[in-house]
ZAGU-437147 format. One line per 8 residues: number of its first residue (from 1); for each residue x, y, z of C-alpha. Coordinates in steps of 0.1 Angstrom, whole numbers, always signed. Example, Ala and Ser with C-alpha at 12.3 -4.5 7.8 and 13.67 -1.06 7.14 Angstrom:
2
1 = +123,-45,+78 ~ +137,-11,+71;
# end
This chain:
108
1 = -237,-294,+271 ~ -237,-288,+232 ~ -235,-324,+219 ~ -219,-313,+189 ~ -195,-294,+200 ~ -183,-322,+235 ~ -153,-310,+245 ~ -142,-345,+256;
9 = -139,-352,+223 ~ -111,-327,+216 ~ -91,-333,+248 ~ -91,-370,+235 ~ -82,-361,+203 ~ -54,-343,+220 ~ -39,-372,+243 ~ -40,-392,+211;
17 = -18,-367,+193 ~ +6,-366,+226 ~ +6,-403,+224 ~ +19,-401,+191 ~ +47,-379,+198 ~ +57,-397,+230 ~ +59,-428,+209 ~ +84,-408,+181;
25 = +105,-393,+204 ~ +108,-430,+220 ~ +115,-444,+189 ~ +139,-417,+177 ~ +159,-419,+211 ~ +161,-459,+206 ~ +176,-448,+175 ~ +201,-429,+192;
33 = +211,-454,+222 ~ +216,-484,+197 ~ +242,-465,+175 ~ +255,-449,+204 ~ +263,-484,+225 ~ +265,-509,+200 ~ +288,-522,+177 ~ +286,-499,+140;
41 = +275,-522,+110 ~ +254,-519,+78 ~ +225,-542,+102 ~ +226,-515,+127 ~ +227,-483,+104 ~ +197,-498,+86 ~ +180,-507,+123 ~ +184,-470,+132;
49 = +174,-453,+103 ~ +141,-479,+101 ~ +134,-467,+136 ~ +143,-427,+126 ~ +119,-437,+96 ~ +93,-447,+122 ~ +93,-418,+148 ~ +89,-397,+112;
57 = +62,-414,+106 ~ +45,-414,+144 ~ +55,-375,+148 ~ +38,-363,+114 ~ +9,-393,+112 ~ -1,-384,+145 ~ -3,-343,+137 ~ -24,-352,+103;
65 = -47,-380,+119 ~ -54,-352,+154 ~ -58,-327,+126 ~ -80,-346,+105 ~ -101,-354,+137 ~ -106,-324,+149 ~ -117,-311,+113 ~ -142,-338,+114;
73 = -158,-332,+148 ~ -159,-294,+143 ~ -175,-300,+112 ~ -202,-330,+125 ~ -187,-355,+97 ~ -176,-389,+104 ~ -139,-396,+118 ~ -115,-403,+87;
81 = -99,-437,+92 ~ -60,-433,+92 ~ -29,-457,+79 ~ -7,-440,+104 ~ -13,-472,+130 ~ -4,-496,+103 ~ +29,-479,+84 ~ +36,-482,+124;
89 = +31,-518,+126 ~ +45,-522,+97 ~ +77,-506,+103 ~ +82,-520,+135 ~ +78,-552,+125 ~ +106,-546,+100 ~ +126,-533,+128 ~ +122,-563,+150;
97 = +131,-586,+121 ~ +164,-564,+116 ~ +170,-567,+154 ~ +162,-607,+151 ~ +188,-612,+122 ~ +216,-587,+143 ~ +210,-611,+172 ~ +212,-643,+152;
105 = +246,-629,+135 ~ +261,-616,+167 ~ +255,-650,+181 ~ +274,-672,+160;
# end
């Protein structure tokens, strides 16, 4: 087997990139079920549009990054590092802090 060219290394490059577009058409479709089923509000229209934001994010991130990796292992130069796992974390933590405040408000 050609060690620079494993082929393992593209297939995983592959499931990465389908990772990342299972995670923004999950994120997009939470979108959709929590305007669909909950009450309308400014909290909720910014909830959805953070998570929109998010699967955005996932759906092109994950094309550049597989992309980028596959560039790099065709070419024998080092992986690039991407900020596509921490816009992520970043926006989902927004989006759980949205969810927290439209829980607290709801409640009392």
């Amino acid at each position: 087997m050609d060690e620079d060219h494993d082929p393992r290394f593209a297939l995983a490059s592959e499931r990465t990139l389908l990772a990342y577009q299972r995670t923004a058409i999950a994120l997009v479709v939470a979108a959709v079920g929590f305007a669909h089923f909950l009450d309308n509000g400014v909290l909720l229209l910014v909830l959805c549009l953070v998570l929109v934001a998010a699967g955005a994010v996932a759906a092109v991130g994950g094309h550049l990054r597989y992309r980028g990796v596959n560039k790099a292992i065709d070419s024998g130069e080092r992986i690039p590092t991407s900020l596509v796992p921490l816009i992520l974390t970043g926006t989902l933590a927004g989006a759980v802090a949205l969810s927290v405040v439209m829980v607290v408000t709801k409640a009392g």
